[in-house]
C-alpha positions, 0 to 999 in steps of 0.5 A, spaced: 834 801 741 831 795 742 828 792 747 825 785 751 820 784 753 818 788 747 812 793 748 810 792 741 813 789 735 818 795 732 820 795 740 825 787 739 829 790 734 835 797 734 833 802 730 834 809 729 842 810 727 844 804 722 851 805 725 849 803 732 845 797 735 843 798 742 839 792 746 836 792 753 834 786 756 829 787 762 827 781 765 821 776 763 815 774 765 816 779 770 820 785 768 827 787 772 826 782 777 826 775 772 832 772 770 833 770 762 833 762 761 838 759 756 834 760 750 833 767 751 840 768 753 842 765 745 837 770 743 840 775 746 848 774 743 845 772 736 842 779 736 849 782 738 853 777 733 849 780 727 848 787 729 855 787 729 857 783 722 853 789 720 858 794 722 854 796 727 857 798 734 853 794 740 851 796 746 847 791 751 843 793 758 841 787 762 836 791 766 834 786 770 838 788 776 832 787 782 834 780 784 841 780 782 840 776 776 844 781 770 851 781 772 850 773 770 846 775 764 851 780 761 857 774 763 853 769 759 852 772 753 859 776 752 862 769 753 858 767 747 860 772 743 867 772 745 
């Protein structure tokens, strides 16, 4: 599992089974409340197209659902990924 923002290095990146990438994107600076900018949301979907080029089944959590921000999020990186 990855996640972001990531307590420590090894946190940013999936590990663990090599056939399953899973992501969880919290919100930053401010953790479950913060919505994600353009940059970060690029990121997010460039993550995902490779972990997928690599076989990998993709699972993606927006968790920054406190002020209503990951509905949006996960919309905008699944249209970049679709």
């Amino acid at each position: 599992m990855a996640v972001d923002p990531a307590p420590i290095p090894e946190a940013a990146g999936p590990g663990g089974s090599p056939g399953l990438a899973y992501f969880r994107w919290h919100g930053a600076p401010r953790v479950y409340y913060s919505d994600h900018d353009a940059e970060a949301l690029d990121r997010f979907a460039r993550q995902v197209e490779a972990a997928a080029a690599s076989g990998a089944e993709v699972w993606g959590f927006f968790d920054n659902t406190a002020a209503g921000h990951a509905l949006g999020n996960a919309m905008a990186v699944s249209a970049m990924v679709a």
